[in-house]
N, CA, C and O atoms as a CHARMM CRD file, in Angstrom:
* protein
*
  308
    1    1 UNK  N    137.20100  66.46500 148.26700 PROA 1      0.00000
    2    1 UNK  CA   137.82300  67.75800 148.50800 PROA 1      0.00000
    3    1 UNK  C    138.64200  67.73000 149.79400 PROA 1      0.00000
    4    1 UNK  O    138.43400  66.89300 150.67300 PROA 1      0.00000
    5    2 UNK  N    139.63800  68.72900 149.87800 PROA 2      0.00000
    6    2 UNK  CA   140.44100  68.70700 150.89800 PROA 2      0.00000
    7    2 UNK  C    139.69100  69.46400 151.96400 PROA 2      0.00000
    8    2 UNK  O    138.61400  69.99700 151.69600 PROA 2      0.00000
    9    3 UNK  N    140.19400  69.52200 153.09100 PROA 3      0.00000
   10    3 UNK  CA   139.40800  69.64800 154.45500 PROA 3      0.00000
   11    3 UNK  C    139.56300  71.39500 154.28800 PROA 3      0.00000
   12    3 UNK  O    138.67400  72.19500 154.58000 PROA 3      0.00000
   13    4 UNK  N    140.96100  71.75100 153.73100 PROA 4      0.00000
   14    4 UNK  CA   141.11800  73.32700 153.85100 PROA 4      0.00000
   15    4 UNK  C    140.63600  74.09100 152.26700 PROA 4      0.00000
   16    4 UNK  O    141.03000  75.17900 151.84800 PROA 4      0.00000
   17    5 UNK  N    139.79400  73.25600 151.67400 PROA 5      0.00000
   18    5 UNK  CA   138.81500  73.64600 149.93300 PROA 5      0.00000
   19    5 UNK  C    137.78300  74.36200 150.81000 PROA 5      0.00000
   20    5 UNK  O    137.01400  73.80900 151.59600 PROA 5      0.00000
   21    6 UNK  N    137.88600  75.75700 150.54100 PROA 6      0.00000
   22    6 UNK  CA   136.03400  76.52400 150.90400 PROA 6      0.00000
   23    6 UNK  C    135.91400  76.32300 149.71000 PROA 6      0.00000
   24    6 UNK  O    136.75100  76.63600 148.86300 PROA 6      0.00000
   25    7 UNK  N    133.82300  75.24400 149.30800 PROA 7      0.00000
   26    7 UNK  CA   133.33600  75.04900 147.83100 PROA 7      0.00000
   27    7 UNK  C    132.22500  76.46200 148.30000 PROA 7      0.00000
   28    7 UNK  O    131.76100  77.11400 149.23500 PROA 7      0.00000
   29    8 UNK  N    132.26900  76.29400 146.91300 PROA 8      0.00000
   30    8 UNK  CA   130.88700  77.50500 146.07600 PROA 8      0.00000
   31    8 UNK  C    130.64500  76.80700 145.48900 PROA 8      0.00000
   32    8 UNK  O    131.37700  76.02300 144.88600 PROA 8      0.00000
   33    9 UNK  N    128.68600  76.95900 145.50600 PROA 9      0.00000
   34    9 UNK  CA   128.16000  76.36700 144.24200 PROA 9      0.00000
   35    9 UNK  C    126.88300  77.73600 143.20100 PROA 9      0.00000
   36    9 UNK  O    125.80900  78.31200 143.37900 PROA 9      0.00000
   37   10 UNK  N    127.92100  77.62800 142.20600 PROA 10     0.00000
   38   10 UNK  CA   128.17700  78.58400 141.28000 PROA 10     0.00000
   39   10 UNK  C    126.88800  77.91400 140.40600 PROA 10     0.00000
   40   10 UNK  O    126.59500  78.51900 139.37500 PROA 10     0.00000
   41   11 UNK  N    126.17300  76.82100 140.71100 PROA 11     0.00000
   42   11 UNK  CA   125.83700  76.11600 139.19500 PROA 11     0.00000
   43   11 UNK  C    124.47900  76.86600 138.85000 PROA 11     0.00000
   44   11 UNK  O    123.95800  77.25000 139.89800 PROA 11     0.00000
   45   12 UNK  N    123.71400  77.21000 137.69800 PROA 12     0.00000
   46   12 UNK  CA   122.80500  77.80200 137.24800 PROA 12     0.00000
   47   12 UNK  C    123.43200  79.00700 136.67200 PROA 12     0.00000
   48   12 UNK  O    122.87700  79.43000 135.65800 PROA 12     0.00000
   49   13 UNK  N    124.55700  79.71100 137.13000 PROA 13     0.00000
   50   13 UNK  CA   124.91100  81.20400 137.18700 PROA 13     0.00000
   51   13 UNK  C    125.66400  81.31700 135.65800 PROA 13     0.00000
   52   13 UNK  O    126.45300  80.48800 135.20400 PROA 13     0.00000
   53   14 UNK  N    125.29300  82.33000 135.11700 PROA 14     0.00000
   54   14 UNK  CA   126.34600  82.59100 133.53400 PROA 14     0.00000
   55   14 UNK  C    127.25300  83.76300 134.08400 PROA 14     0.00000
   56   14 UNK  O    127.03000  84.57200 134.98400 PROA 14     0.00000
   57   15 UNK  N    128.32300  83.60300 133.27700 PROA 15     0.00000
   58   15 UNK  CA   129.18300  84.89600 132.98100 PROA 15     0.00000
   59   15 UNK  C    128.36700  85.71200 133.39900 PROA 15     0.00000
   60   15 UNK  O    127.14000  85.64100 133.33600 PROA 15     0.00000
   61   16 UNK  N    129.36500  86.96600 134.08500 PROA 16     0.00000
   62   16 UNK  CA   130.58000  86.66500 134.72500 PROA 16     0.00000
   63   16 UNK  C    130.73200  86.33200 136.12500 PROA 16     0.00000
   64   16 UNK  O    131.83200  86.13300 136.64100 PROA 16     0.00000
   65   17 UNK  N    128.92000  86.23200 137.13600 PROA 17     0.00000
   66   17 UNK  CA   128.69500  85.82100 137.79900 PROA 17     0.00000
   67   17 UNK  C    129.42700  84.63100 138.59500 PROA 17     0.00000
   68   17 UNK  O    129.55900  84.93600 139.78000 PROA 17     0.00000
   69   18 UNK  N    129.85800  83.56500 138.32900 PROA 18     0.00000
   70   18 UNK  CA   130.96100  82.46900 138.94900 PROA 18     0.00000
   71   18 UNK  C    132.22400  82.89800 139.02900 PROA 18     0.00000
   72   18 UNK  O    133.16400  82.24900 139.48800 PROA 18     0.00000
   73   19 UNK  N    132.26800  84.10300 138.54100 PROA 19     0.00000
   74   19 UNK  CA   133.96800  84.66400 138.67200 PROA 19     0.00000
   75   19 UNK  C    133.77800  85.49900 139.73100 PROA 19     0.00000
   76   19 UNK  O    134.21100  85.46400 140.88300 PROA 19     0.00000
   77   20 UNK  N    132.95300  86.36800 139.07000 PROA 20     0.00000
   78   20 UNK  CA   132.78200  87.53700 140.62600 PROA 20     0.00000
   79   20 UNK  C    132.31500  86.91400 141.67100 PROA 20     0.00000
   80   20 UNK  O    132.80100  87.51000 142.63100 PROA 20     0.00000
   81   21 UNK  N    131.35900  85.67800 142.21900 PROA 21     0.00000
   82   21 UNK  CA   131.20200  85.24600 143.16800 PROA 21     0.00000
   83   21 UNK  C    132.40500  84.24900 143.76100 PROA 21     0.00000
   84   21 UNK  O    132.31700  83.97200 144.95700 PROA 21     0.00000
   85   22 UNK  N    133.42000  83.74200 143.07300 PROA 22     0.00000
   86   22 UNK  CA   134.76300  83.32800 143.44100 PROA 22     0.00000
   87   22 UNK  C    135.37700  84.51600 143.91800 PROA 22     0.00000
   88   22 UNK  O    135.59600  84.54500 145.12900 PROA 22     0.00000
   89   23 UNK  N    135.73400  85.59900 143.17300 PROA 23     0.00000
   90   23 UNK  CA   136.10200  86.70100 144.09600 PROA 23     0.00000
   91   23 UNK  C    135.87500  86.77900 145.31600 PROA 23     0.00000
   92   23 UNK  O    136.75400  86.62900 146.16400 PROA 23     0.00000
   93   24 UNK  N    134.17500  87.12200 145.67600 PROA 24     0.00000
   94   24 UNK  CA   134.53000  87.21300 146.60600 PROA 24     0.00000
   95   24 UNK  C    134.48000  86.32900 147.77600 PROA 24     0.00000
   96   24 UNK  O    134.93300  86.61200 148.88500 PROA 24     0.00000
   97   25 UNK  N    133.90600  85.26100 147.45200 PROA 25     0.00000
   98   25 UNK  CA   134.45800  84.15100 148.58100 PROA 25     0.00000
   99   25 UNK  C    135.74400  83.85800 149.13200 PROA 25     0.00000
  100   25 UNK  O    136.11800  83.41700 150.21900 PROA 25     0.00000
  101   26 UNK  N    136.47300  84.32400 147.80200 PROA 26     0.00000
  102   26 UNK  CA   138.46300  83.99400 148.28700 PROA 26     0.00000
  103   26 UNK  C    138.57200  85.12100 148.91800 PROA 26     0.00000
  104   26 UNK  O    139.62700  85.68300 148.62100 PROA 26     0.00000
  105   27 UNK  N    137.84800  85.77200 149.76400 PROA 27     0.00000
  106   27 UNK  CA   137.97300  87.17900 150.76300 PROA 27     0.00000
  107   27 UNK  C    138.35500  86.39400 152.04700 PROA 27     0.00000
  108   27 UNK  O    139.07100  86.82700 152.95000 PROA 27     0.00000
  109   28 UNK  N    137.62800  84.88600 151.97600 PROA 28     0.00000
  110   28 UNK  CA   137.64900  84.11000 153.01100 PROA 28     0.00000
  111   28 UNK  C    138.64100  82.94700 153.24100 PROA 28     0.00000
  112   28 UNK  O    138.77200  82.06600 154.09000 PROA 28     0.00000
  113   29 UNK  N    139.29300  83.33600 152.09200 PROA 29     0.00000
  114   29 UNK  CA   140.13400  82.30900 152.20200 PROA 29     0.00000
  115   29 UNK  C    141.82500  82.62900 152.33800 PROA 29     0.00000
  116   29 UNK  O    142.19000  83.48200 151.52800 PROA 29     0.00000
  117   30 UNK  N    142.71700  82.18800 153.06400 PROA 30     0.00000
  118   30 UNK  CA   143.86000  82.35000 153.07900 PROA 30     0.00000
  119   30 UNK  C    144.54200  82.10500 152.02900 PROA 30     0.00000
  120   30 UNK  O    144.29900  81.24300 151.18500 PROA 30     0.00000
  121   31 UNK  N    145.97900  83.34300 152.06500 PROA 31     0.00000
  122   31 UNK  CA   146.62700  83.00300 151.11400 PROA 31     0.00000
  123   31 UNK  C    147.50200  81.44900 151.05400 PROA 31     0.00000
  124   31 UNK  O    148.29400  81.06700 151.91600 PROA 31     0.00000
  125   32 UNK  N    147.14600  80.75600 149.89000 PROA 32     0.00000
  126   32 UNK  CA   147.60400  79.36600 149.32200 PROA 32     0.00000
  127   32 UNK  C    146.55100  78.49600 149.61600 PROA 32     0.00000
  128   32 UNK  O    146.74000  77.30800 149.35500 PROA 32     0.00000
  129   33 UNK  N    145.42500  78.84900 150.13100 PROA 33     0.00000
  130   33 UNK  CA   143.98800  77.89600 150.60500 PROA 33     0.00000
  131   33 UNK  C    143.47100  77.61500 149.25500 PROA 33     0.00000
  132   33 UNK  O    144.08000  78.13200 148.31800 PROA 33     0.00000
  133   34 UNK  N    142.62000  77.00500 149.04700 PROA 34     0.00000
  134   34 UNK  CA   142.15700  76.71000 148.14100 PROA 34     0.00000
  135   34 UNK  C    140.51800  76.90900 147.80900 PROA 34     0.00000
  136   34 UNK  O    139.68200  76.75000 148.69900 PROA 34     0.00000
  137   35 UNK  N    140.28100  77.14300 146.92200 PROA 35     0.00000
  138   35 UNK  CA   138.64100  77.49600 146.20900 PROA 35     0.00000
  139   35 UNK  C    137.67900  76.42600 145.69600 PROA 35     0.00000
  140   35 UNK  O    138.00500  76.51200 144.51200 PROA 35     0.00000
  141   36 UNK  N    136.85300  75.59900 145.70700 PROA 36     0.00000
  142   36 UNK  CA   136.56700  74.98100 144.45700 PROA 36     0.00000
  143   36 UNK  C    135.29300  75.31000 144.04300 PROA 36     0.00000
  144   36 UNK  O    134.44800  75.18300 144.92900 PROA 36     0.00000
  145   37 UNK  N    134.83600  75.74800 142.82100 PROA 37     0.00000
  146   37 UNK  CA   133.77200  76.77300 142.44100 PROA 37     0.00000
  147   37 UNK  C    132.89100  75.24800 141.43600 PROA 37     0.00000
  148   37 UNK  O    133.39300  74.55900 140.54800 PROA 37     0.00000
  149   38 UNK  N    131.52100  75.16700 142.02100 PROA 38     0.00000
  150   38 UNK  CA   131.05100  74.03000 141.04900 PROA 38     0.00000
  151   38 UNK  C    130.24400  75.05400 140.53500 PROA 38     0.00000
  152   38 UNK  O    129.73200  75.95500 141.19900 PROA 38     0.00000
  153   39 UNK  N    130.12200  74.82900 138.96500 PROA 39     0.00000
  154   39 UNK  CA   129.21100  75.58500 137.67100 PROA 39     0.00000
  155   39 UNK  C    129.24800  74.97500 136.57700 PROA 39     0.00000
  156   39 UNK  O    130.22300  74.36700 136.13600 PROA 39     0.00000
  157   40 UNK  N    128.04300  75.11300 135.99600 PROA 40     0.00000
  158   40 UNK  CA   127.00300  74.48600 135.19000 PROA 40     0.00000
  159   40 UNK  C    127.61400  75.21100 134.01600 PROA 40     0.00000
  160   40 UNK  O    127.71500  74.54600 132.98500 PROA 40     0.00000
  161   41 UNK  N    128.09100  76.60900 133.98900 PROA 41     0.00000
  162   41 UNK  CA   128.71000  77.84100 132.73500 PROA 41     0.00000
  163   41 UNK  C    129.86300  76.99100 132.07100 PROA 41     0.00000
  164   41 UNK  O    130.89800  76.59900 132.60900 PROA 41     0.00000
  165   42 UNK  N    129.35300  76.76400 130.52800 PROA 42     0.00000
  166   42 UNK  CA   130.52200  75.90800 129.91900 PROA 42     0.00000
  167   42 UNK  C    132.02900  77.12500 129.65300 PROA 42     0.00000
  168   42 UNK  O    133.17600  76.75900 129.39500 PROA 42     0.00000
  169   43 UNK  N    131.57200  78.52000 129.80900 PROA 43     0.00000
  170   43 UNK  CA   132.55200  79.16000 129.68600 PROA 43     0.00000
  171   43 UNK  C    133.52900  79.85200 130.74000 PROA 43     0.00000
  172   43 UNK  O    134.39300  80.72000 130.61600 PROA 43     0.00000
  173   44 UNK  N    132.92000  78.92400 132.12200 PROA 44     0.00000
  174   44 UNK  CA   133.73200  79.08200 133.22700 PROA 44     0.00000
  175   44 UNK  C    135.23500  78.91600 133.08100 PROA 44     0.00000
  176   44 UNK  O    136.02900  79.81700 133.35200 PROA 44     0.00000
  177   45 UNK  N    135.63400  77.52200 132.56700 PROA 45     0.00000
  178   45 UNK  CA   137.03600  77.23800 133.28200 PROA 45     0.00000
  179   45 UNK  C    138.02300  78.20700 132.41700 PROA 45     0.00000
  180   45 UNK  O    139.22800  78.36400 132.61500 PROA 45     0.00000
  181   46 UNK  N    137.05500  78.94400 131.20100 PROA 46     0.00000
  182   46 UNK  CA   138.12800  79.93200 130.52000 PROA 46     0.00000
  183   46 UNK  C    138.09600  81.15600 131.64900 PROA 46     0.00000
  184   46 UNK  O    139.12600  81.63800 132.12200 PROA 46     0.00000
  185   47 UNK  N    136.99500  81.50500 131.94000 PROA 47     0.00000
  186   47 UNK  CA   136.63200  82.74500 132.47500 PROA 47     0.00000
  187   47 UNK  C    137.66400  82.62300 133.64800 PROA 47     0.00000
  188   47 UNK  O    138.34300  83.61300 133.92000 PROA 47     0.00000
  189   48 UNK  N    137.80300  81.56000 134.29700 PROA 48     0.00000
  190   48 UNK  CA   138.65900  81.12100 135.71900 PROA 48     0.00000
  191   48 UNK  C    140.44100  81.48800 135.19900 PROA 48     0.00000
  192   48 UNK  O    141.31900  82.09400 135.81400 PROA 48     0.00000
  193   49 UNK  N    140.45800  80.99900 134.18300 PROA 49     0.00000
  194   49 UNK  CA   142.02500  80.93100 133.72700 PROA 49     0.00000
  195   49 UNK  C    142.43000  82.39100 133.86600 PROA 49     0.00000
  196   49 UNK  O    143.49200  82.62200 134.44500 PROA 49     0.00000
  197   50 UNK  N    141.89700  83.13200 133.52400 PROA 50     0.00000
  198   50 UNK  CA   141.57700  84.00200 132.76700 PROA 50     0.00000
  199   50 UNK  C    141.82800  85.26400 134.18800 PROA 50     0.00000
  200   50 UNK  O    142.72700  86.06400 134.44700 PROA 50     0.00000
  201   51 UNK  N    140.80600  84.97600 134.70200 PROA 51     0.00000
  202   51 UNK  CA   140.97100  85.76000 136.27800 PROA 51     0.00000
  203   51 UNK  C    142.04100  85.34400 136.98900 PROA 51     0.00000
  204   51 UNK  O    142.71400  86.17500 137.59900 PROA 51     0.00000
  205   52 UNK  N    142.36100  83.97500 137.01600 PROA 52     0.00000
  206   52 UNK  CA   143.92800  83.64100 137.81900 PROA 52     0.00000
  207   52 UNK  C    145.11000  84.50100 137.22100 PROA 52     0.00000
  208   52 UNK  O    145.91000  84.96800 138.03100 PROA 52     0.00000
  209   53 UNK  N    145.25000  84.69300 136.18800 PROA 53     0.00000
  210   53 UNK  CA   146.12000  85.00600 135.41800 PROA 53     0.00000
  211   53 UNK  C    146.29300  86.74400 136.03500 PROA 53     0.00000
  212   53 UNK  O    147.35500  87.21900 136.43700 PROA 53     0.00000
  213   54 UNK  N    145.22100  87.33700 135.98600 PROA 54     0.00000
  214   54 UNK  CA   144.84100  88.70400 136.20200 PROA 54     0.00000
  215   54 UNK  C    145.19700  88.83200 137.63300 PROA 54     0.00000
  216   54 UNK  O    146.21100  89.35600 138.09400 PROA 54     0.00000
  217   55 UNK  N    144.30900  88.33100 138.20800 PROA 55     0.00000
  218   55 UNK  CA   144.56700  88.18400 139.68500 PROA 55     0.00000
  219   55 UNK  C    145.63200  87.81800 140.90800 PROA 55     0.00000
  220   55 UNK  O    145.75000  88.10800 142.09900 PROA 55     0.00000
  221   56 UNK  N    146.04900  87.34200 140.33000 PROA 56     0.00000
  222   56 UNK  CA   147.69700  86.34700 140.80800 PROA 56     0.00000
  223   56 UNK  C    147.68700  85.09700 141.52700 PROA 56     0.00000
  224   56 UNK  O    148.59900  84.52400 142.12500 PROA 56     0.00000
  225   57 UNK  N    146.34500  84.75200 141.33400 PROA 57     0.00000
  226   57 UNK  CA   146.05500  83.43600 141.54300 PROA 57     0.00000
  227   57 UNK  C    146.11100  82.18600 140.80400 PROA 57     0.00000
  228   57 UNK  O    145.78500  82.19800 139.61600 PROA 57     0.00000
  229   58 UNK  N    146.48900  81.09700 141.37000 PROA 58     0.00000
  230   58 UNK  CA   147.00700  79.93400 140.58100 PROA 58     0.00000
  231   58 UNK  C    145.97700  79.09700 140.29400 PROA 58     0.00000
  232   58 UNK  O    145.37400  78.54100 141.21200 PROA 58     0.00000
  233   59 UNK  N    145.57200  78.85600 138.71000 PROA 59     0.00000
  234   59 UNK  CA   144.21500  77.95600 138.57700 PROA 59     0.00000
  235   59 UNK  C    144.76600  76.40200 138.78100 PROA 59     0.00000
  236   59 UNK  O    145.87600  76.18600 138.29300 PROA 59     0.00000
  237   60 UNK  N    144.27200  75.58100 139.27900 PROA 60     0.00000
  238   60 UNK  CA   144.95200  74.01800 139.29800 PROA 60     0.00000
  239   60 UNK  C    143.83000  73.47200 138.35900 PROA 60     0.00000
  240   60 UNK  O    144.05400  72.26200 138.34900 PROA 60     0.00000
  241   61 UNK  N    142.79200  73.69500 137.60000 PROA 61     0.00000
  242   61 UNK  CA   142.11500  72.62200 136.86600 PROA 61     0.00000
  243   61 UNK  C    140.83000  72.59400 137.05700 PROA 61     0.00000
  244   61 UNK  O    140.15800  73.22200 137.87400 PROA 61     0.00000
  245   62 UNK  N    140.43400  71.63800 136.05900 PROA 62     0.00000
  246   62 UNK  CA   138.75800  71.39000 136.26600 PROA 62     0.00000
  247   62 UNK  C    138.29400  69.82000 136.37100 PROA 62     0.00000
  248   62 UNK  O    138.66600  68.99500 135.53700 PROA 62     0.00000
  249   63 UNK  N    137.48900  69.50300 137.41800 PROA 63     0.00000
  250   63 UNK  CA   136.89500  68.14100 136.78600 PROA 63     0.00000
  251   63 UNK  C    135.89600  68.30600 136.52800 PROA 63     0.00000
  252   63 UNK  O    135.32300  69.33000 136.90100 PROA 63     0.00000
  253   64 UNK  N    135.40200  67.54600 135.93000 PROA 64     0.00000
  254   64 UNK  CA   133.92000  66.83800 135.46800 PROA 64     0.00000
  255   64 UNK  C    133.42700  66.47300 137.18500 PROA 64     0.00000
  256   64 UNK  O    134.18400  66.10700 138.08400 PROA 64     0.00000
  257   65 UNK  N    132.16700  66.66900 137.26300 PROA 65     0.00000
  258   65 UNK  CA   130.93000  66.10700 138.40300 PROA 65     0.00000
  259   65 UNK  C    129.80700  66.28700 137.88400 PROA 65     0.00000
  260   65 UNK  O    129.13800  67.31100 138.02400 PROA 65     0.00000
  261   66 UNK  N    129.49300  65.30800 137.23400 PROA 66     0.00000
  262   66 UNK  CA   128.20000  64.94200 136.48800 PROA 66     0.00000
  263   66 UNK  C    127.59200  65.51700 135.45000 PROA 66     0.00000
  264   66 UNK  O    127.44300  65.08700 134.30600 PROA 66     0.00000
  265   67 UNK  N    127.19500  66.69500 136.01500 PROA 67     0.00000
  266   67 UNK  CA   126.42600  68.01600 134.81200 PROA 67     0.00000
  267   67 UNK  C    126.86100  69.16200 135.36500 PROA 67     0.00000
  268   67 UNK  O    126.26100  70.21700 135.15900 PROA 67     0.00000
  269   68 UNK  N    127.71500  69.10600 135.96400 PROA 68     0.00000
  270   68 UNK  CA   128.59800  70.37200 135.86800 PROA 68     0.00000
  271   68 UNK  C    130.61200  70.15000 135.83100 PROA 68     0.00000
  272   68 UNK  O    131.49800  69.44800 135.34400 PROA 68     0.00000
  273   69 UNK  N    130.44000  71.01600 136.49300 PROA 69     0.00000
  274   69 UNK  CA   132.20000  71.15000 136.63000 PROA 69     0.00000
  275   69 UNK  C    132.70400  71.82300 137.86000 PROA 69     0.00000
  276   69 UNK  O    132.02100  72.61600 138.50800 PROA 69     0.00000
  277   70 UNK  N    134.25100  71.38500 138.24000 PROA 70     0.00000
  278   70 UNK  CA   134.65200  71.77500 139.42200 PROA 70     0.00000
  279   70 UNK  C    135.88500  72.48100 139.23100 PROA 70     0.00000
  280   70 UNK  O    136.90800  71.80500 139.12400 PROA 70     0.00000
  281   71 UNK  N    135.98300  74.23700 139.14700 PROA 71     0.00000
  282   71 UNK  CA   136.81800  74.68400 138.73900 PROA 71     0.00000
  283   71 UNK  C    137.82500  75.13400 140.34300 PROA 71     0.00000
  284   71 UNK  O    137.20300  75.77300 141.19200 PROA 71     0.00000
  285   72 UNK  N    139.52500  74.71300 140.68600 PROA 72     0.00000
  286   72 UNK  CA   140.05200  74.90100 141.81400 PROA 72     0.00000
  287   72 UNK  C    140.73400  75.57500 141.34000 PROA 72     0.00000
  288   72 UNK  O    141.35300  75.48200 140.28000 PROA 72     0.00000
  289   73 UNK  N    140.68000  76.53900 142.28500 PROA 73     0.00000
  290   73 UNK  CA   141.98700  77.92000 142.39600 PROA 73     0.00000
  291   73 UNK  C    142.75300  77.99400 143.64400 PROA 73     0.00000
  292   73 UNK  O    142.22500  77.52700 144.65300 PROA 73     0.00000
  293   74 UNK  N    143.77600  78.44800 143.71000 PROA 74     0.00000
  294   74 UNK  CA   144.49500  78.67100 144.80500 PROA 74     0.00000
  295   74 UNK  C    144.78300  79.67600 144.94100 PROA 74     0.00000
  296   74 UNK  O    145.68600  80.11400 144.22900 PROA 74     0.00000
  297   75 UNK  N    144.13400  80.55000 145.95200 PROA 75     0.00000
  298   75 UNK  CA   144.53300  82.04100 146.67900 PROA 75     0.00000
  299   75 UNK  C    146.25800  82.05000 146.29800 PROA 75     0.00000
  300   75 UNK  O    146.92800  81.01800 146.29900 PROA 75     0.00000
  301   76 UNK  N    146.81900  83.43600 145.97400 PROA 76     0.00000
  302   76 UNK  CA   147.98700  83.86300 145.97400 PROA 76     0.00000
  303   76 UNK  C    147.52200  85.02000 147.10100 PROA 76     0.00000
  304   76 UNK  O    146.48300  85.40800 147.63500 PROA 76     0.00000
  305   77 UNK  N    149.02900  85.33700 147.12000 PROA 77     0.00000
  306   77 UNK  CA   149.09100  86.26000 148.25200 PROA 77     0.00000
  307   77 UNK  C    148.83800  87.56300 148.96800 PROA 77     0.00000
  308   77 UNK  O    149.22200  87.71500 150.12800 PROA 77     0.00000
């Protein structure tokens, strides 16, 4: 992760819990900083798209990390 990524670890949590707790962590984050939310919820990286879209935030993707996933967003403005 990059030095300016604030992570959350989202993992155990279902819908819609990893979204609303991305909310509000990006309280802390500057606009164009970056998020990376790790969760175990296979219906996160929709739920993420989904809120970027709404929100005006830019989703960049998901990886794989083992038994979960690493969903990054980028604060808009």
């Amino acid at each position: 992760m990059d030095s300016d990524t604030v992570n959350l670890d989202a993992t155990g949590l279902r819908c819609p819990l990893p979204v609303l707790r991305a909310r509000k962590a990006l309280r802390t984050v500057e606009p164009g900083g970056k998020l990376a939310v790790r969760t175990t919820d296979p219906a996160a990286p929709a739920d993420f798209e989904a809120f970027c879209r709404e929100a005006g935030h830019e989703f960049l993707g998901v990886a794989d990390d083992g038994d979960a996933r690493v969903v990054t967003v980028r604060k808009g403005a």
